[in-house]
N, C-alpha and C positions, 0 to 999 in steps of 0.2 A: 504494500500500500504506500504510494508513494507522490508525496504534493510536489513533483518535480516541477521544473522552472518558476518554484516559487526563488533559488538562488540557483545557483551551478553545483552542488555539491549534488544533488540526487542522480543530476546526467553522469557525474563521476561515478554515484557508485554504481549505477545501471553498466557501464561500458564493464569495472572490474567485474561485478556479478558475471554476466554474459563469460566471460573468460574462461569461470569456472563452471558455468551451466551444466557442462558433460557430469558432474558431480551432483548434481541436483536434479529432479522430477520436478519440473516446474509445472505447477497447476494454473497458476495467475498471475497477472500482473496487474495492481487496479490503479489509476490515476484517481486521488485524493484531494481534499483542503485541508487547512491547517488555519492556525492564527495567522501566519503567513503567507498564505493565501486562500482567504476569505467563500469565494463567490465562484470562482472557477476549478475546471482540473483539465489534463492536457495530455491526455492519452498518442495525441499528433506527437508530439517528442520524444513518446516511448518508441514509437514504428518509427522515426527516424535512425534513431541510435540501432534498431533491430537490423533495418535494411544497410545500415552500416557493416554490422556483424556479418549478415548475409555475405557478403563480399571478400570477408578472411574464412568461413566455417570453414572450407573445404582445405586451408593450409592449417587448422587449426586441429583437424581431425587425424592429420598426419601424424601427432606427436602425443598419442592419447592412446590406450587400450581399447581395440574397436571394439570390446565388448560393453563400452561405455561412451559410443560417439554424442558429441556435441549436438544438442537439438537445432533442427528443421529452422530456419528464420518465419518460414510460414506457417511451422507449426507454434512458436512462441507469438506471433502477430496475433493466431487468434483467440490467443487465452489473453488479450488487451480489454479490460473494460473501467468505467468508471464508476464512482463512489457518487452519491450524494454531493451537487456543486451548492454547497451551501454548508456554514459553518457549523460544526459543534454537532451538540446537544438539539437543535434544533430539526437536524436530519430524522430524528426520533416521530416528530409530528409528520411527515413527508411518505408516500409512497418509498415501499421498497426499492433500493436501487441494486442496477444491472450489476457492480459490485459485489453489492451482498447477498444477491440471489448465486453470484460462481463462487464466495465462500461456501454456502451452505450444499452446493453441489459438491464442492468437492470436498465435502467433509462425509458427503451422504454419498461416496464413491469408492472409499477405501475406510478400513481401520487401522490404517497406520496414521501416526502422528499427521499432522498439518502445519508446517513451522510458518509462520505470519512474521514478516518485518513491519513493522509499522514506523515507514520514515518519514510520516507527516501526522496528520491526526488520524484518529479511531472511532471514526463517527462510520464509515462503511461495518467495521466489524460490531461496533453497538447495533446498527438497525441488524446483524445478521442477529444477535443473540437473542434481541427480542423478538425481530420475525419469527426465532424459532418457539421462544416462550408461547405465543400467537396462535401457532400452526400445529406444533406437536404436543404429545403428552409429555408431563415430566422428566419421565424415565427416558423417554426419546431425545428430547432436548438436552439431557445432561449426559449423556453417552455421547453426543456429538460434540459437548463444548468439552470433553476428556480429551479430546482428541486434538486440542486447540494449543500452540507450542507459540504466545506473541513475544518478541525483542522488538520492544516498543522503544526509541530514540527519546527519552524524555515523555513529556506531554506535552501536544501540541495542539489538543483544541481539550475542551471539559465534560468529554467523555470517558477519557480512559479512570478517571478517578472513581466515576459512575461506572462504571464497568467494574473494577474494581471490590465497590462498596455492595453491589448487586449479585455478581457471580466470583465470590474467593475461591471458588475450585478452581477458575481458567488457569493456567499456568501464563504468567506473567511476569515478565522478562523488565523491569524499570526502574529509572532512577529517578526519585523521587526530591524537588528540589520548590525554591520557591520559585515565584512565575521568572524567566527570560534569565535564571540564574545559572546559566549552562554551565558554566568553570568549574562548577562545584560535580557533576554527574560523571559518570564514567568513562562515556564513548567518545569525550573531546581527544584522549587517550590518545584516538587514532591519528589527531592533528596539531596536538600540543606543540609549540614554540618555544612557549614562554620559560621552560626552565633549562636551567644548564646542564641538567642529568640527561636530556636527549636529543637526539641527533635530528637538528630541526631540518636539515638541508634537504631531506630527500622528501619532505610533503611540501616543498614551495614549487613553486613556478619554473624556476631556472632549472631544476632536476629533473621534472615530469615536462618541462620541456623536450629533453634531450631522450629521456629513455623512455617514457608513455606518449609521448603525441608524436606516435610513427604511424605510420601504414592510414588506412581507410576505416576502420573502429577506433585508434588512438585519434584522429583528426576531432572526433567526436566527443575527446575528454577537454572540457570547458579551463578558462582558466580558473587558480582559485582567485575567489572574493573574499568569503568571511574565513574558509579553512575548508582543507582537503577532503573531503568523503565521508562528513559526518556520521553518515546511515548506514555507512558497509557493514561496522560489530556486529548490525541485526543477522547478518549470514555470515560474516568471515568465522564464527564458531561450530561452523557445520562443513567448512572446508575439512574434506577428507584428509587430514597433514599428519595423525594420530596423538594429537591433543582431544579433541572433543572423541566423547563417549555418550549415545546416547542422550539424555537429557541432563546430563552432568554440569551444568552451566556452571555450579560452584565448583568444577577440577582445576578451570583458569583455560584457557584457550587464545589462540589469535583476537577472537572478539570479546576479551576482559571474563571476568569473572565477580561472578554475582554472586549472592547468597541470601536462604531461606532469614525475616526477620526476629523466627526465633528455632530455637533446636528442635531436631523432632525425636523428643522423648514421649515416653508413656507415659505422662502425666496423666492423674485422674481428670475425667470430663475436658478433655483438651480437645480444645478447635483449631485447627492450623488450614490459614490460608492454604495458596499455592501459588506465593508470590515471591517473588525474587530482585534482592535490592541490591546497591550497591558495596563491595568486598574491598578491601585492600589489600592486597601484596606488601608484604616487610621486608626490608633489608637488600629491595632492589638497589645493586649496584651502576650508578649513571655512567657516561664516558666520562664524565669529571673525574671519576671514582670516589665519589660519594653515595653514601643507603639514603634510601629513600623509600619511606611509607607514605602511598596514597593510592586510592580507587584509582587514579589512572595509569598508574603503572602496569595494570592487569594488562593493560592493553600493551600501551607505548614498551613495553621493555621486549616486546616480539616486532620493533619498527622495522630491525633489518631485515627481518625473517620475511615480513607479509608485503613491503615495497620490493625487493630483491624478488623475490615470487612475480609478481606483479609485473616487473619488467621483465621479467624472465618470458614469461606467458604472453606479452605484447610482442615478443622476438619469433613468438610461435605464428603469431599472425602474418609475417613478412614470408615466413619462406614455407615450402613443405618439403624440403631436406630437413631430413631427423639429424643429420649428424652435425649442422650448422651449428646449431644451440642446444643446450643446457636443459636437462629433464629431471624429476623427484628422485631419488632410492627408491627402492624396497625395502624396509625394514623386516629384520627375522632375528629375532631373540630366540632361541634354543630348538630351533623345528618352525616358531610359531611368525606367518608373517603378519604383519601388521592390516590396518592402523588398529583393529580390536588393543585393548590392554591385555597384557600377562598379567593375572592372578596368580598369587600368592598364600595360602593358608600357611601361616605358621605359630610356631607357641612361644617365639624369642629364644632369645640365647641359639642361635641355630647360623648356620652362614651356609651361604649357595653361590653357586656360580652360574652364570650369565655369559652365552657369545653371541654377540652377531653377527660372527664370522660368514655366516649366509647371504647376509644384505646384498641386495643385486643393484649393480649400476647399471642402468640401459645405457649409457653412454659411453661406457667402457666395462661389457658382458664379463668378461675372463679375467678383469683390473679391475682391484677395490682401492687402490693408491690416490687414485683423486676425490677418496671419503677422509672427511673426517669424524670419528667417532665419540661424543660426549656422554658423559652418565652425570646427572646431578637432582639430588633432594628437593622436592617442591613442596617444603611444609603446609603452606595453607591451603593446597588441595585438600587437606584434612584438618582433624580439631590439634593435631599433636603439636606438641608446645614446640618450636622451633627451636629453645635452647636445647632440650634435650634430644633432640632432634641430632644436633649438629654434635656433640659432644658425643652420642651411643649409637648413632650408624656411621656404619666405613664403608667405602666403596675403594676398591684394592686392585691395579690394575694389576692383569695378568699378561697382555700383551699391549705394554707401550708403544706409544708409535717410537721408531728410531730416532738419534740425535735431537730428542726433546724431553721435556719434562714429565715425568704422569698427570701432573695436577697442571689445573689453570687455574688462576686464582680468581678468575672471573669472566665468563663469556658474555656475548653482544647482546643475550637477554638479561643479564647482572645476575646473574645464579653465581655465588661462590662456592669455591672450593670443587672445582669441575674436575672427574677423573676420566682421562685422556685413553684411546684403545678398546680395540673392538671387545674384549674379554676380561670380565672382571668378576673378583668376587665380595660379595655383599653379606654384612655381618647385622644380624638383626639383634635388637636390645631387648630386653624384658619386656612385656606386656606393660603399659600402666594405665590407670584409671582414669578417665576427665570427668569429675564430677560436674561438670554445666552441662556436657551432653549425654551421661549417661551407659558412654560407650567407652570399651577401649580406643589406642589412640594410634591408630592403625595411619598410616605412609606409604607417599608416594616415592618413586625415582621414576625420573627421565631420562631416556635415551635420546640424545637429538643428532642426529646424522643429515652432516652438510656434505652434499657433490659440489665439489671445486673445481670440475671439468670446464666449465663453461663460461661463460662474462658474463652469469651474475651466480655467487652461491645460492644453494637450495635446499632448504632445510625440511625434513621430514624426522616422525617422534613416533616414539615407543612407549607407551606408559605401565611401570611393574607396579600394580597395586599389594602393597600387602597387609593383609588380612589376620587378625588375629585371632587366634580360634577361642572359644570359650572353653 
């Protein structure tokens, strides 16, 4: 759902989306209003940018597993429709619109998930919830709004709050702030400037000059105005890269990391939403090399991972020779290939070993020398206290890369204490108790594998959960 040309940032992240479509089932695409644009919606801008696309698919499907080609430009044209041209809350009083008659179709199509960006307002998905209140029985109507997955960019008209207050089951994706107070919510993450812990250079103009506005869909990425691709987080955490799991939005991913507002314990008579706010990352290390805790860090500390991606996948556009430009790995931890996570059961005090000596480069099949192999702890994927975190697990390499270090003391996402080489072995601590949530204090490790084959690195992840037994 998208209030595009209400500034340049939605055609931005229309062009990146589209890039990664081959990854996605796209059901719809609806043109929206927003406080930002009131009275209109502009579905012409989406089929411009599409027929764009139309023009690279066929170099674009060169460099992709045909068992996951890139969609049709005519078949994404016709799933184009628009929302209610009129603001808010008020859409409520209005005839159903063509919008949210192809939500509720396509909810009433599949029983898998439905993931909703909502990068303008939420007044199209209000009138779907209450059409359906309307039209079906209860039991009907809340089986379908289960199935409802929004990464809502803020709030941007005075619905989503009603939405909210009306339906706490929907699973909802927000940050919740005062009106026009964006600096303070998570997804500016994606376009942050202002602080000196990150690498502002590659979301301005001068960079996305030279290495996004190539070919015939890059001519189509706008300049920035107010900031880079505000609305992307709402998908870039379902990029296949093997950070996202599922509906895990609190694991941390390309598109930040949220979380539930309160624990979900078994408390007597407890009612918990299914709403998801904004999370902070601790101890992100900046290029300054200074920590940094805040909400936007979920995002910005993966800047090099998802721009370097980004141009990477515009390079795909220019040519259909595979060997010109730079493609993902494969990850494979012990048999197991990716993006799924490796689980873990264990009862502490135990150590295991880990290779990814498997991991396949398309770009050099029978050569893993142009990988580089990272392993490091990402505490607040879970409840477990970070100090003891970092003090009771070891990761030990077994096969360092030559003429360098094991350890890095800090990679381009600011993860410290990085251990280097395909093979290593991990030492798990005692079990211990978090009394706020009830649980043990079970942990994450990443594995993040960069190919350095090509002009730009490409980072792909492994995530070992482990699980503590009771």
């Amino acid at each position: 759902m998208t209030d595009i040309l209400n500034e340049p940032d939605d055609s931005m992240s229309l062009v990146r989306y589209l890039l990664y479509s081959n990854e996605f089932d796209t059901r719809g695409i609806c043109a929206t209003t927003s406080w930002w644009l009131k009275n209109a919606t502009h579905p012409d801008e989406i089929r411009k940018i599409i027929n764009a696309y139309g023009e690279v698919v066929d170099n674009l499907n060169q460099h992709v597993n045909p068992n996951a080609p890139y969609p049709k430009p005519e078949d994404l044209i016709s799933l184009i429709t628009s929302g209610p041209a009129i603001y808010g809350h008020k859409a409520l009083d209005q005839p159903v619109s063509e919008g949210a008659k192809h939500i509720i179709s396509a909810l009433q199509e599949s029983e898998e998930p439905l993931y909703v960006g909502g990068w303008g307002g939420t007044n199209t998905l209000a009138q779907t919830l209450l059409h359906m209140d309307k039209t079906l029985s209860p039991s009907e109507a809340a089986t379908l709004r289960s199935r409802i997955r929004l990464y809502t960019i803020s709030d941007q008209d005075d619905t989503g709050s009603w939405i909210r207050a009306r339906y706490p089951d929907v699973f909802y994706i927000v940050s919740i702030h005062s009106f026009n107070d964006y600096q303070v919510a998570t997804w500016p993450g994606i376009n942050l400037v202002t602080s000196p812990g990150v690498n502002s250079t590659v979301v301005l103009n001068p960079w996305l000059d030279a290495h996004i506005r190539l070919g015939p869909l890059g001519a189509m990425y706008p300049q920035v105005i107010y900031g880079m691709e505000g609305d992307t987080p709402s998908y870039l955490w379902l990029v296949q890269n093997g950070l996202g799991y599922r509906d895990r939005i609190d694991w941390g991913t390309w598109g930040g990391r949220y979380s539930r507002p309160e624990p979900l314990v078994d408390w007597e008579d407890g009612v918990y939403t299914n709403h998801f706010v904004d999370a902070r990352d601790t101890g992100v290390i900046g290029i300054d090399g200074n920590s940094y805790s805040t909400n936007q860090a979920t995002i910005w500390r993966w800047r090099s991972a998802y721009q370097d991606d980004f141009a990477a996948r515009i390079r795909w556009t220019l040519t259909s020779n595979f060997s010109e430009v730079g493609h993902p790995p494969v990850l494979n931890i012990n048999g197991q290939e990716g993006p799924d996570p490796v689980f873990i059961k264990t009862k502490g005090n135990e150590t295991y070993t880990f290779d990814a000596g498997l991991t396949y480069d398309p770009d050099y099949p029978s050569d893993n020398s142009h990988l580089e192999f990272q392993w490091f702890l990402y505490p607040e994927a879970t409840f477990f206290s970070t100090s003891a975190l970092t003090s009771n697990v070891t990761i030990e390499a077994l096969s360092p890369p030559k003429g360098s270090d094991s350890i890095l003391v800090a990679n381009d996402a600011g993860f410290s204490n990085v251990t280097l080489g395909s093979k290593v072995l991990i030492t798990v601590p005692e079990s211990t108790y978090n009394a706020n949530t009830g649980l043990s204090n079970n942990f994450h490790v990443l594995l993040e594998v960069i190919n350095k084959a090509g002009l730009y690195p490409i980072r792909r992840y492994q995530r070992l959960v482990f699980e503590y037994e009771s």
